[in-house]
N, C-alpha and C positions, 0 to 999 in steps of 0.2 A: 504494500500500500504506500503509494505516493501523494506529498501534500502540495497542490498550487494556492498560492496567493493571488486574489486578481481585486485590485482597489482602483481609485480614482481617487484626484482631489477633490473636495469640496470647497463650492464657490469659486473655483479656479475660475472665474469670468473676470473677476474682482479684484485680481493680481495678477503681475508681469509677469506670464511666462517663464521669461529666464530666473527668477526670482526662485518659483515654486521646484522649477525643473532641475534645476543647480544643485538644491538641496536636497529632492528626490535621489539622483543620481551619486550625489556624493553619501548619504546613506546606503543604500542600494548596491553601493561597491564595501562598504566599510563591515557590512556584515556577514559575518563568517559562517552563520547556518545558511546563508543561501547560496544554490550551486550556480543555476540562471537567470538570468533578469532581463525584462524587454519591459520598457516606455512605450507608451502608444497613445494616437488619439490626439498628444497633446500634453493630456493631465491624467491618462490611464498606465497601468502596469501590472506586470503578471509576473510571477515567482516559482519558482521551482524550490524545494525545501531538502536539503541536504538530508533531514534529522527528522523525519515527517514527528513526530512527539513536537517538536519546539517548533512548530510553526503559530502558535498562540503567543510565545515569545519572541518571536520573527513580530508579530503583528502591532506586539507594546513596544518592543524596541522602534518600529516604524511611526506607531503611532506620538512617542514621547520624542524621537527627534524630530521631525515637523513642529510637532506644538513647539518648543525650542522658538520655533522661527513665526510662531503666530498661524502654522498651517496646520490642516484639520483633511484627514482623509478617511474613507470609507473601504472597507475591507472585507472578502469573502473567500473564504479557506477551502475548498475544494480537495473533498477525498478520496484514493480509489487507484483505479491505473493511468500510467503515463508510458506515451511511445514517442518516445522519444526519437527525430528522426533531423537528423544532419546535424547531430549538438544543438540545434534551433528550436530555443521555446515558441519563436514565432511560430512555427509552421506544425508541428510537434500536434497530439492528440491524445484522447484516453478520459475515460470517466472522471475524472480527477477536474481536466480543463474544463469540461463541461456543466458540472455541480457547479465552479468557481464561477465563472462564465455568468451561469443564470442564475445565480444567489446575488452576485455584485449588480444585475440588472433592478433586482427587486428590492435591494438595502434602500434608496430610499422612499417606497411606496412602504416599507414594511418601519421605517423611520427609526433601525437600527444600526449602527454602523460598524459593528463586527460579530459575525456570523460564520456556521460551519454546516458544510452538509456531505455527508460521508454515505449518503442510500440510504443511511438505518434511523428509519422517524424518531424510533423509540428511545435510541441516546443520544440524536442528535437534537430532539427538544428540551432535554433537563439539561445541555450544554450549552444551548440558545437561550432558554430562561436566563441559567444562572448569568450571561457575557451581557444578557437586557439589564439584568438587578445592579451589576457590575456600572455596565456603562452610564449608570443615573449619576455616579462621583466622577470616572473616568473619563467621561467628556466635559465635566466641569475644570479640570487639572487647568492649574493657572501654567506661563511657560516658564516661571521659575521653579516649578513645583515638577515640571514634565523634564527639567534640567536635572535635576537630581537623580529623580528615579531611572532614566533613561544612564546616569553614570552604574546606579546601583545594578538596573539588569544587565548591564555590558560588563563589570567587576564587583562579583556577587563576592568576591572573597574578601574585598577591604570593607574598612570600617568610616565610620560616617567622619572619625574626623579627616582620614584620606582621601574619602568624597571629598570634604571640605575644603583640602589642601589641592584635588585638584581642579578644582571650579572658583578657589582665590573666597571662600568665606569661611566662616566660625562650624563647628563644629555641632554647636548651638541652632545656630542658622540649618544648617544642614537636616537635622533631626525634626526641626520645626514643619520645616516642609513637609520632608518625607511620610511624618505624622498627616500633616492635609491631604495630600493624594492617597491616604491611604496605602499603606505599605503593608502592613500586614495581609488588609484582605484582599488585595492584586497578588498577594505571594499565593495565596489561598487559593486561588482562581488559578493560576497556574499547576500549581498542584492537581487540583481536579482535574486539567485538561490533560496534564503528563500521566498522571498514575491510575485514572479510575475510568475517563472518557475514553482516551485514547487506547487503552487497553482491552476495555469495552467491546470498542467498534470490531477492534484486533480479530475480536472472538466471535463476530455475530452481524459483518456489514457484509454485504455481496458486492462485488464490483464489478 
């Protein structure tokens, strides 16, 4: 089982272009759970998932560096087969692309902005719930608050006052945040997806 990412910006009408793209792109090259990545459209883009487990932290780490920069994207995780065909995700197919595909079409009529659809209703709705209950804090995240957390899931192994030392504030500062975005129950939410959803599907999705 292979994981695609397929997002969009949001309100990208609203901002320059090279603005939003710049920063897309230099994310998108910076992280290490993804193998391929194609921009499209404009303000779209689609992901191949190294680590199909961490593609829910593929989608925070995307989601907290954009906020960084005041941008806001939408997101839809696609699970299942991928055929992969000339090393090119452009061209490439497989149930995988296809759940992502028509999930990101519907994020916003369905006016959520990160979702998963792996075939199986039955654990991909308690995963959908819980990422809706989720994203009522997670899209409120101010972009100093999405600065920190976005250090903490990229070095999960330092301490806040290291965070702190490397973003040039107090230690203090650091923790204050971390506390607003909610740190604990995004850690919590990721667990669910790594150890109990994902594992889940492992055992009982058809693709």
């Amino acid at each position: 089982m292979k994981a695609i990412i397929a997002g969009d910006i949001i309100s990208s009408q609203q901002m320059e272009a090279s603005f939003f793209l710049n920063e897309l792109d230099k994310v998108l090259n910076q992280l290490q759970e993804v193998d391929l990545f194609h921009i499209y459209r404009g303000d779209s883009f689609q992901l191949l998932i190294k680590e199909t487990s961490t593609a829910l932290l593929v989608c925070l780490k995307i989601k907290t560096a954009l906020k960084r920069k005041g941008i806001a994207a939408r997101m839809a995780i696609g699970l299942g087969d991928v055929e992969l065909i000339q090393n090119n995700i452009a061209i490439s197919t497989g149930s995988a692309f296809t759940r992502s595909g028509a999930l990101l079409d519907s994020l916003k009529e369905l006016k959520q902005n990160i979702m998963v659809d792996s075939g199986n209703t039955h654990y991909d709705t308690y995963m959908n719930t819980s990422l809706q209950l989720a994203l009522t804090f997670m899209d409120s995240w101010t972009n100093n608050g999405a600065e920190v957390l976005f250090e903490v899931l990229n070095h999960p192994d330092q301490t806040q006052q290291q965070i702190g030392e490397r973003l040039g504030i107090k230690q203090s500062t650091a923790s204050r945040r971390l506390d607003r975005v909610q740190l604990k129950e995004v850690q919590a939410l990721l667990e669910l997806f790594e150890k109990y959803y994902f594992k889940d599907i492992n055992h009982g999705t058809t693709i």
